[in-house]
C-alpha positions as CSV (number, residue, x, y, z in Angstrom):
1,X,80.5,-48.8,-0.4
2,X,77.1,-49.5,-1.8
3,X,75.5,-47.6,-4.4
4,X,72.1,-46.9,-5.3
5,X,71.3,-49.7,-8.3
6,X,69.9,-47.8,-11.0
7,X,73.5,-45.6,-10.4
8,X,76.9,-47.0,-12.8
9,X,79.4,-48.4,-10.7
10,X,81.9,-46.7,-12.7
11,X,80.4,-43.1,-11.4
12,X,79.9,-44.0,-7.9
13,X,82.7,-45.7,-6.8
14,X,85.1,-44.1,-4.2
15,X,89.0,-44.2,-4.8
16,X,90.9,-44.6,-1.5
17,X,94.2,-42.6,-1.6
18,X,97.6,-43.9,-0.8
19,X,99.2,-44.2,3.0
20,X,99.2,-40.4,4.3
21,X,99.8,-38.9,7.9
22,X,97.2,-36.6,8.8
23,X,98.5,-33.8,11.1
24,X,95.9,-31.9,12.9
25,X,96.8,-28.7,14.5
26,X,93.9,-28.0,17.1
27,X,93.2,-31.6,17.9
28,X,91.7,-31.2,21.2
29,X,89.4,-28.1,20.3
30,X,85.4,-28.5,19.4
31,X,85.9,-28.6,15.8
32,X,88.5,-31.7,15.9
33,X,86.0,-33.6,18.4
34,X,82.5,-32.5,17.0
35,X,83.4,-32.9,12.9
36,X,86.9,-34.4,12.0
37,X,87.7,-37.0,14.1
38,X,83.8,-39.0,13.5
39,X,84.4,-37.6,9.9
40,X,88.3,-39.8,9.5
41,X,86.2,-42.2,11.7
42,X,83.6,-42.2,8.3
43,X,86.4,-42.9,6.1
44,X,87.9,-45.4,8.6
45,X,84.7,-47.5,8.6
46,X,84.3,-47.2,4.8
47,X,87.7,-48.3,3.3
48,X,88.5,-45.5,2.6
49,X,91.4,-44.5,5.2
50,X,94.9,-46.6,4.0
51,X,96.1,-49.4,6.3
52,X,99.6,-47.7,6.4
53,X,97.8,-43.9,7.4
54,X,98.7,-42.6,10.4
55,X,96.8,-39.6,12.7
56,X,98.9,-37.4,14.6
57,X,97.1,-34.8,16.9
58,X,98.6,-31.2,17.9
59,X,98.2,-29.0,20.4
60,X,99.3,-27.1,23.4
61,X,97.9,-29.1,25.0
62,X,100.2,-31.4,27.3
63,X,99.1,-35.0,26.5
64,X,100.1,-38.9,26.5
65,X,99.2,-40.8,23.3
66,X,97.0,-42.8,25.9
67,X,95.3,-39.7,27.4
68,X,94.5,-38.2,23.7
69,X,93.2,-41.5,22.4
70,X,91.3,-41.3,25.5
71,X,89.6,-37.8,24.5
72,X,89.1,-39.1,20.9
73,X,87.0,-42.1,21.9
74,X,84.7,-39.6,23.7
75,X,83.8,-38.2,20.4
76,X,83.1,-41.7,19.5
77,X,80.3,-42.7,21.2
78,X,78.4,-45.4,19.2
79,X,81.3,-46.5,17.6
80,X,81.7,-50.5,17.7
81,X,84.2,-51.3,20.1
82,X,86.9,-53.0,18.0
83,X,86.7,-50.7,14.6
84,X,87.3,-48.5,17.1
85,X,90.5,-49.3,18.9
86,X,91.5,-50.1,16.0
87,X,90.9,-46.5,14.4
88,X,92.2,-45.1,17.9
89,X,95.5,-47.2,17.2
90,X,96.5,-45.2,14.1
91,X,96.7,-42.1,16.0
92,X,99.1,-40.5,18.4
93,X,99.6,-37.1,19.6
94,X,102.8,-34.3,19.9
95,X,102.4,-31.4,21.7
96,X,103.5,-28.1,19.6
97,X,103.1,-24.4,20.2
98,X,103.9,-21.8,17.9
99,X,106.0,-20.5,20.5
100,X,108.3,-22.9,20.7
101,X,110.1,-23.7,18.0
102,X,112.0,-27.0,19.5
103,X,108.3,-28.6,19.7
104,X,108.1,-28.6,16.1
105,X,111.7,-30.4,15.6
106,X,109.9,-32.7,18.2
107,X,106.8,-33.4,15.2
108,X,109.2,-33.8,12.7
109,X,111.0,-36.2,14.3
110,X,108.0,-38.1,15.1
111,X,106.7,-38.4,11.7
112,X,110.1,-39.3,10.4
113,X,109.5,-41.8,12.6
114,X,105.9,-43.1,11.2
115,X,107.7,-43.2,7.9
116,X,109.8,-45.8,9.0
117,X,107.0,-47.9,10.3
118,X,105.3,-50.0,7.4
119,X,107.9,-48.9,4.0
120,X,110.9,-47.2,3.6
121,X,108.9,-44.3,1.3
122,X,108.0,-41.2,2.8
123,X,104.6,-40.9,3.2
124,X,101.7,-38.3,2.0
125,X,101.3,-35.6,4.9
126,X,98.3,-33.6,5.2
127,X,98.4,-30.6,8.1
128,X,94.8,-29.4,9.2
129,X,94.6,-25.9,11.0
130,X,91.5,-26.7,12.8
131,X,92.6,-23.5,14.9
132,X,91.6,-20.1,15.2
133,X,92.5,-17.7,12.3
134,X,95.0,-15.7,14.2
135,X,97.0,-18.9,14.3
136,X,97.6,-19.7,10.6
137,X,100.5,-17.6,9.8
138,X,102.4,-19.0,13.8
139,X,101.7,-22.5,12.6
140,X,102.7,-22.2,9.0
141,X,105.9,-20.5,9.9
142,X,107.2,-22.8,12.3
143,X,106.1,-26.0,9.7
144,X,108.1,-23.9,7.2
145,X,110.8,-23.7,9.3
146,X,111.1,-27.2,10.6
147,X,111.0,-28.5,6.8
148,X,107.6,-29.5,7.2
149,X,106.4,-28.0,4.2
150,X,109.3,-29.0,2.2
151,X,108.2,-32.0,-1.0
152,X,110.9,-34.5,-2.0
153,X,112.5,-34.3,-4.9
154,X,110.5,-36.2,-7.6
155,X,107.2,-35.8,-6.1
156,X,107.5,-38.7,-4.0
157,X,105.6,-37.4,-1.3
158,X,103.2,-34.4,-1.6
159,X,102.9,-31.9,1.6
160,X,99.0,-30.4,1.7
161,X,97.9,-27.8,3.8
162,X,94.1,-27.3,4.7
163,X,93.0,-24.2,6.1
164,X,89.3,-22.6,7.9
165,X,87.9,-19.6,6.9
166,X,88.0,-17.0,7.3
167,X,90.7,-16.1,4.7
168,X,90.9,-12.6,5.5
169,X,88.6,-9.5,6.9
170,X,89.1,-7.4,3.7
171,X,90.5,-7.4,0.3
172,X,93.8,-5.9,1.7
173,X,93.9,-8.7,4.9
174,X,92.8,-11.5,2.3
175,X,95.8,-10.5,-0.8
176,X,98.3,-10.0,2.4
177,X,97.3,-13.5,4.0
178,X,97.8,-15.3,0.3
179,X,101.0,-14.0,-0.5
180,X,102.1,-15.1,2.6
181,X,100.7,-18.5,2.3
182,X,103.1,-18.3,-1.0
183,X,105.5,-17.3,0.2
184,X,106.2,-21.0,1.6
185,X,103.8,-22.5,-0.7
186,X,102.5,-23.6,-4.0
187,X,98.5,-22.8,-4.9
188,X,98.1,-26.8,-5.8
189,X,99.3,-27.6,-2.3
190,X,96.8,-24.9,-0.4
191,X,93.1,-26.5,0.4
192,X,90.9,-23.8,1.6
193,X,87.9,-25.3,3.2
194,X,84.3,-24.4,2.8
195,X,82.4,-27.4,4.3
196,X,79.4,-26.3,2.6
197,X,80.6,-27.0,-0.9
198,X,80.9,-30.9,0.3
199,X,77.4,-30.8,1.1
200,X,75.9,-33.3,-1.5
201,X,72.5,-31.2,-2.7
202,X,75.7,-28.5,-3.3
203,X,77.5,-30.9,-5.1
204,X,74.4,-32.0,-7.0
205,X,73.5,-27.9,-8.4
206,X,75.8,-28.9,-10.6
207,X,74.6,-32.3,-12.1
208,X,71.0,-31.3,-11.9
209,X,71.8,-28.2,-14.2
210,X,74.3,-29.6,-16.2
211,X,73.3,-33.7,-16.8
212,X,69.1,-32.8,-17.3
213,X,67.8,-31.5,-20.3
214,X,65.1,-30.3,-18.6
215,X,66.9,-27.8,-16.6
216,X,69.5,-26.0,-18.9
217,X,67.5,-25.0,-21.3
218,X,65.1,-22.7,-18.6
219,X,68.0,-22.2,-16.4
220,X,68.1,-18.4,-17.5
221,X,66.1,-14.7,-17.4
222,X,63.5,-15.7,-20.1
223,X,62.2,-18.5,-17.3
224,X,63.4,-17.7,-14.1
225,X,61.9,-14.9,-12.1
226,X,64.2,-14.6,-9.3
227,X,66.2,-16.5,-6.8
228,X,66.5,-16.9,-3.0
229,X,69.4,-18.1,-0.8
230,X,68.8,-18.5,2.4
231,X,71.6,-19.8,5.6
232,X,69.2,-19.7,8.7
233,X,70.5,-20.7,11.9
234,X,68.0,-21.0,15.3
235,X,71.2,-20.6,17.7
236,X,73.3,-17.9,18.7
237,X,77.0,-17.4,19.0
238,X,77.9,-20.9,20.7
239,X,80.6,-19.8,22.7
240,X,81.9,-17.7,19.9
241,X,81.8,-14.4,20.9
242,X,85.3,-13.3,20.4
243,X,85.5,-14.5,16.7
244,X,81.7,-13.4,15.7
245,X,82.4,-9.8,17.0
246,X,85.1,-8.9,14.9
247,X,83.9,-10.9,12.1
248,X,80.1,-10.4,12.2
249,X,77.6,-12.0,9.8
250,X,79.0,-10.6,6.6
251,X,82.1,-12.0,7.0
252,X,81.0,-14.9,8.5
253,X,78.6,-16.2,5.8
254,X,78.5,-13.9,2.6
255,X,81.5,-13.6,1.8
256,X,81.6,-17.3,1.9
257,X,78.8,-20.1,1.9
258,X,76.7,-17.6,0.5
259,X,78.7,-16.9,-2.8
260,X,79.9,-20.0,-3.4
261,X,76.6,-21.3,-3.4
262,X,75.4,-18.7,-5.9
263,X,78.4,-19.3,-7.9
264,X,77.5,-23.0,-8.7
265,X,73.7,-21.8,-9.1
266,X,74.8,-19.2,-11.5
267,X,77.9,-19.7,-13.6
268,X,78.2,-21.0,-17.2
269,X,78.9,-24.9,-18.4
270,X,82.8,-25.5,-17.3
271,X,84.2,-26.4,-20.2
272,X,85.0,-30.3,-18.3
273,X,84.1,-31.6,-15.0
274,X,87.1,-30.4,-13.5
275,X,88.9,-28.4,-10.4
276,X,90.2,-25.3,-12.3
277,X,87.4,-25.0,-15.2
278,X,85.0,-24.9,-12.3
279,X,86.8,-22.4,-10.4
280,X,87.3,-20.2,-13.6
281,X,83.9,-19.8,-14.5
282,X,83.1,-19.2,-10.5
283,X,85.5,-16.5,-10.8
284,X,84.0,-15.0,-13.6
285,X,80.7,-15.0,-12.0
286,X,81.6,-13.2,-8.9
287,X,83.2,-11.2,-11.1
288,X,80.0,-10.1,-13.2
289,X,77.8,-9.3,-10.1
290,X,77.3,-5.2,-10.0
291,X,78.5,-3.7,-7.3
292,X,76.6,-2.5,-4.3
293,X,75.7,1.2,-4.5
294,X,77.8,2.9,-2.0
295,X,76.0,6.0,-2.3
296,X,71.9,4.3,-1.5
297,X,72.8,0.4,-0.2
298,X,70.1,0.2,2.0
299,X,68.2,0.0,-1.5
300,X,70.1,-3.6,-1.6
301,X,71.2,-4.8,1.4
302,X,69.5,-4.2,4.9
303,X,71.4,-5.4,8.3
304,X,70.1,-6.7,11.4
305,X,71.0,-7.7,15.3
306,X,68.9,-10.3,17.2
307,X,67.2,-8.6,20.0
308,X,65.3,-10.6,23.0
309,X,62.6,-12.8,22.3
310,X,60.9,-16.2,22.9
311,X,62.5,-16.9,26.2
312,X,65.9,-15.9,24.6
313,X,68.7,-13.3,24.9
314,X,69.1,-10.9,22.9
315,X,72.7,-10.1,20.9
316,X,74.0,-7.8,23.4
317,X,72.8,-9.9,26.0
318,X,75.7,-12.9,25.3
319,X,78.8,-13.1,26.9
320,X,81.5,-11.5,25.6
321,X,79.7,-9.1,24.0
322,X,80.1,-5.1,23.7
323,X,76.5,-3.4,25.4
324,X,77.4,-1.0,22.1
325,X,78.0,-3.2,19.7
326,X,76.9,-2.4,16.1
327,X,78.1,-6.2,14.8
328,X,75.7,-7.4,12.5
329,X,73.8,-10.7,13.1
330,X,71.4,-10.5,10.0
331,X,72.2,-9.3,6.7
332,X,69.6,-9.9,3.5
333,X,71.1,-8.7,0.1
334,X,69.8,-8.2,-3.8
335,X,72.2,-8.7,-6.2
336,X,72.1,-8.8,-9.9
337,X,74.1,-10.3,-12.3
338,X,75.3,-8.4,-15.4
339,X,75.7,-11.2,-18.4
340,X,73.3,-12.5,-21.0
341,X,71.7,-15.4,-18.8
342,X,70.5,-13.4,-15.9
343,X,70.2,-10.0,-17.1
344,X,67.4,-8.5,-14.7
345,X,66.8,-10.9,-12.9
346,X,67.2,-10.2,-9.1
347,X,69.2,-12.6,-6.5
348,X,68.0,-12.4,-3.0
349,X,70.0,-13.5,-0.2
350,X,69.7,-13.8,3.5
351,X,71.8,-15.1,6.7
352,X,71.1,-14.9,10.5
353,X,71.4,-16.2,13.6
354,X,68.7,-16.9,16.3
355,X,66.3,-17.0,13.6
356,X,62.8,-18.9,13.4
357,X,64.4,-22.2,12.5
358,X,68.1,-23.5,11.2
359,X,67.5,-23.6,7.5
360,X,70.0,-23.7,4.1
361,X,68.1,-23.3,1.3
362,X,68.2,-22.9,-2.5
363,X,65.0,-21.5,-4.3
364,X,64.7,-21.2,-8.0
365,X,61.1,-19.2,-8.9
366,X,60.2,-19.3,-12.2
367,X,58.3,-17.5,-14.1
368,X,53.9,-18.0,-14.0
369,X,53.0,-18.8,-17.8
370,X,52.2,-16.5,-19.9
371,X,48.4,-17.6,-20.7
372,X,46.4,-19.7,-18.9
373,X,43.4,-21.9,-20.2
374,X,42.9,-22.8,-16.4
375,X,42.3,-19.1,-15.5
376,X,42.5,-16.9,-18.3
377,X,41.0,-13.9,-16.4
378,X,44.0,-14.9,-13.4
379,X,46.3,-16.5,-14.4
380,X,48.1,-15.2,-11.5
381,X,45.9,-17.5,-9.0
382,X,48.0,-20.5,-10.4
383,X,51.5,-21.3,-8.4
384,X,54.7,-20.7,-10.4
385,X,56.8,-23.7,-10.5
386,X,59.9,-23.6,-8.1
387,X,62.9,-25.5,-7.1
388,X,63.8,-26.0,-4.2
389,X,67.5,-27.4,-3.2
390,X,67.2,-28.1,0.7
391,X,71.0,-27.7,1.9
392,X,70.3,-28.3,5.7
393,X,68.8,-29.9,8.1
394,X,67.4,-32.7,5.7
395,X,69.1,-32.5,2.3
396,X,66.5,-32.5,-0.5
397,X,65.2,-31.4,-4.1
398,X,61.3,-30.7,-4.2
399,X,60.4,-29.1,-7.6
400,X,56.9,-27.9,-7.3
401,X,54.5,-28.4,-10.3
402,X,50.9,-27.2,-11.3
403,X,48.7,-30.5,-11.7
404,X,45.6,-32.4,-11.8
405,X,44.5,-32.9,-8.0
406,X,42.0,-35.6,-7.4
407,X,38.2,-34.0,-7.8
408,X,36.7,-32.3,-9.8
409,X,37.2,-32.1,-13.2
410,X,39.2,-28.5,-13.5
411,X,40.8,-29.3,-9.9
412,X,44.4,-28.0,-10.6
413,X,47.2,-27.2,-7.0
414,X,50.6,-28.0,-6.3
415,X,52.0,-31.4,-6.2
416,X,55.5,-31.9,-5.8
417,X,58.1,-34.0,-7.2
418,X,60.8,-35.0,-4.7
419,X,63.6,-37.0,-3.0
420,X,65.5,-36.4,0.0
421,X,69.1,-38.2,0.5
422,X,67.7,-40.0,3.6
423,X,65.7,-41.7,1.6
424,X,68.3,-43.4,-0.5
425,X,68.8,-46.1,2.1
426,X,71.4,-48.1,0.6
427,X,73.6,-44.7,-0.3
428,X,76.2,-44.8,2.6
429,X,78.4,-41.7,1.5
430,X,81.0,-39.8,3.8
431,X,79.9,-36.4,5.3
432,X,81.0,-32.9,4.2
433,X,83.9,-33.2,6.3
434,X,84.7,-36.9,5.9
435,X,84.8,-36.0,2.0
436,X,86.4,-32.6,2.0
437,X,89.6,-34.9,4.0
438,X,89.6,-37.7,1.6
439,X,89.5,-35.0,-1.6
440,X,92.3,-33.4,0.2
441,X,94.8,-36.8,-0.2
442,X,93.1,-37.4,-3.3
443,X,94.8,-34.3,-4.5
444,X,91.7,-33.0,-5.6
445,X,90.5,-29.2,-5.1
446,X,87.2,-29.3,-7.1
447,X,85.1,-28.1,-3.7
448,X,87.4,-26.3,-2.2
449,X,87.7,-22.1,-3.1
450,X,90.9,-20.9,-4.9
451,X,92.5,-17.8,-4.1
452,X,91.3,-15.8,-7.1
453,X,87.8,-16.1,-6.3
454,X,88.5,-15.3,-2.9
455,X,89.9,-12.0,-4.2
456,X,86.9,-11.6,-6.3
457,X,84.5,-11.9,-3.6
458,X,85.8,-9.4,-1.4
459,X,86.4,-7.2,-4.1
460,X,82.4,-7.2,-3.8
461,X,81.6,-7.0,-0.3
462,X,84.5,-4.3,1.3
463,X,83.3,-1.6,-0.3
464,X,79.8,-2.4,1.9
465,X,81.9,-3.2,5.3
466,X,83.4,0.2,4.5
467,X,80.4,1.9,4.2
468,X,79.1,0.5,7.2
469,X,82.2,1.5,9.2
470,X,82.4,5.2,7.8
471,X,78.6,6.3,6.9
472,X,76.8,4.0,9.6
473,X,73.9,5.9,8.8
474,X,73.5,5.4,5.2
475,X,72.6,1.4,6.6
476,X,71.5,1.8,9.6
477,X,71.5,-2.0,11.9
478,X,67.6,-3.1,12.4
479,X,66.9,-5.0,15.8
480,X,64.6,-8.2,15.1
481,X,63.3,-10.7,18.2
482,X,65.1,-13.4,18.7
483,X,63.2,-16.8,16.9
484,X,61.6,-14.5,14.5
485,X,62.5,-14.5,10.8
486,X,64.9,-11.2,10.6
487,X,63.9,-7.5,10.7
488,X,61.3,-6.1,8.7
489,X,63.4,-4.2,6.6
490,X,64.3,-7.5,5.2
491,X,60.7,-8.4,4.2
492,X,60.3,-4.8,2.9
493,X,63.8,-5.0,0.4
494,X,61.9,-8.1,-0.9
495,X,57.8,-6.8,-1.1
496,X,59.5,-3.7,-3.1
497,X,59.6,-6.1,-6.1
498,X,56.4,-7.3,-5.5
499,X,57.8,-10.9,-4.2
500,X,58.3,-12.1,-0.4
501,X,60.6,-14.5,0.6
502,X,60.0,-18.3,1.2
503,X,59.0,-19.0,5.4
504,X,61.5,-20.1,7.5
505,X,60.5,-23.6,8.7
């Protein structure tokens, strides 16, 4: 894989992990087809996927190995011909279902088989629940049963198990579904997936605070002024109405993308550039985030529903949906930090669907400077620097400077300094999901979420769905027009402070 030249070799070279079957429950569903199988496809193409690995798909499914390779090439569509039989002949498919526990004797007698076929060593297996939540325990159980789980004396052969979110509703559903995934399990051999912590402007919060000079030194309440966070999607529920109703937007992306990402934004220096340092000093940011008032939240957190607008339905309008339903579909949050480095200084955050534009953004505001020769009367006319991490659609870092414009002699505006990853022609890297599958048989957890952090995180947030649930009125759910930018009362928790939030664009 090429890297950009002015890059070391030594840092930006990929390791390609030894000969592992990859066993993906869920195969023939919209997640498989739309992100996994053109992600191993990535990895295919790239070197990175070991002769010996084999794909086996799962499913209820009735299916021929012919007939699945069939559906797989359909997600395939501008692949080259050859690389692509030839990706299609690693795989082949066994019908299983949860309910039946003589079709999981049937997998493991098939990858007993795949063993067999290029060394006498048992391989690496990797098991991907690319199913719906109430699945996981089913599957596991039955894997558990058949041996699946089960690593050979010696640590020939590792057995990894990659689960979706949502891990749990609530801090009580959350601690029962991890002791449970213990109870046949080791933590090292649990992958808990969060694509967008493979996302590489998330990846890079970390290098850009940690590897600049420039940056650590003002990364803190005597220079910043406040932050923004914002996961805006234009679309609705997609066909998900029976998930998104019991989860609604909370669960969905707070407790989630929307942490993690202020975890990596906010934590202090791990100690090395490694899986559990990182995860300790995530955990002990959640950790130091002050709770949500439960007697005035609507001073901190304001919810919202998409109502009709532009040509478009509104929440209650979708299939599927309750014509009472009180699920949120927008929720924007302040949150403060209680340590030395961000003492006062307010983190705004905000998720919705069927909003003005899809959008995942990072925005670091500093503060203006404290006396300015420029405009000493104002010096408030002059822009405060910001940084901008663009997450989605086009991944990007724009920092935003005060500086001589062409003109006049005192002509002083915003100029920008910035590169986007599209840009970086010769950098071919794998996707979020195509790298989240090769850290997985690299044994490597540093973006995935640990269980204690999970714990942490909805140690924060199920007090709020509580208080939704038993004092409704205490927050009550604000209606905003479809293709708009959220409800008012979201622009109102901001304009309190005397700040509004960035456009959605």
């Amino acid at each position: 894989m090429n890297a950009p030249a002015n890059l070391s070799a030594r840092f930006c070279l990929e390791v390609a992990p030894a000969p592992c079957v990859l066993v993906f429950f869920g195969a023939t569903g919209d997640l498989a087809r739309r992100k996994l199988v053109p992600s191993l496809y990535q990895l295919e193409t790239r070197g990175l996927l070991h002769a010996c690995s084999r794909i086996v798909g799962c499913g209820r499914t009735p299916h021929t190995d012919a007939s699945f390779r069939a559906l797989i090439a359909e997600a395939l569509p501008n692949a080259a011909p050859a690389a692509r039989d030839a990706f299609l002949g690693r795989i082949s498919y066994v019908r299983t279902d949860d309910a039946e526990p003589a079709t999981f004797a049937n997998l493991a007698a098939h990858l007993d088989t795949l063993d067999l076929l290029d060394t006498p060593a048992p391989f690496n297996r990797l098991y991907f629940l690319a199913t719906p939540p109430v699945s996981c325990q089913p599957l596991v159980t039955r894997l558990a049963e058949a041996g699946l789980l089960t690593e050979t004396p010696g640590g020939a052969a590792w057995r990894h198990l990659a689960l979706e979110k949502p891990f749990g509703s609530d801090s009580a559903s959350a601690a029962a579904l991890d002791a449970f995934l213990h109870s046949h399990l080791r933590e090292d051999q649990i992958f808990r997936v969060d694509h967008y912590l493979a996302k590489d402007t998330v990846q890079n919060i970390l290098m850009l605070r940690f590897a600049n000079i420039l940056f650590e030194p003002v990364w803190n309440a005597h220079y910043i002024d406040h932050v923004q966070i914002t996961v805006a999607e234009s679309v609705g529920l997609e066909g998900r109405a029976g998930y998104f109703e019991q989860a609604g937007l909370l669960r969905d992306m707070f407790q989630n993308h929307l942490l993690e990402m202020l975890a990596l934004v906010a934590m202090e220096p791990p100690a090395t550039f490694s899986a559990d340092a990182i995860h300790a000093e995530k955990k002990k940011l959640i950790q130091a985030i002050r709770p949500f008032p439960c007697d005035a939240p609507e001073t901190c957190i304001v919810r919202g529903q998409y109502a009709a607008g532009k040509g478009l339905p509104g929440y209650l309008d979708e299939p599927g949906i309750r014509p009472d339903s009180q699920t949120e579909t927008f929720v924007a949050a302040k949150l403060f930090i209680d340590n030395w480095r961000w003492r006062g200084v307010p983190f705004y955050l905000r998720a919705g669907k069927r909003l003005a534009a899809r959008e995942s953004e990072i925005v670091l505001a500093f503060k203006p400077v404290p006396h300015s020769m420029f405009s000493p009367d104002s010096p408030s006319e002059l822009t405060p620097n910001t940084l901008a991490l663009r997450v989605q659609p086009q991944e990007n870092v724009n920092l935003l400077l005060q500086a001589k414009l062409p003109g006049p002699k005192l002509c002083i505006g915003d100029l920008p300094l910035h590169f986007a990853y599209a840009d970086l022609g010769a950098w071919d890297a794998p996707d979020a999901y195509a790298r989240l599958l090769l850290d997985v048989m690299l044994h490597d957890h540093t973006l995935f979420v640990r269980n204690d952090t999970i714990a942490a995180s909805w140690q924060l947030f199920t007090p709020v769905l509580d208080a939704w649930r038993d004092t409704p009125g205490a927050c009550p759910l604000h209606t905003y027009a479809a293709g708009s930018e959220g409800p008012s009362a979201a622009s109102d928790l901001i304009a309190r402070d005397g700040r509004a939030w960035r456009p959605v664009v």
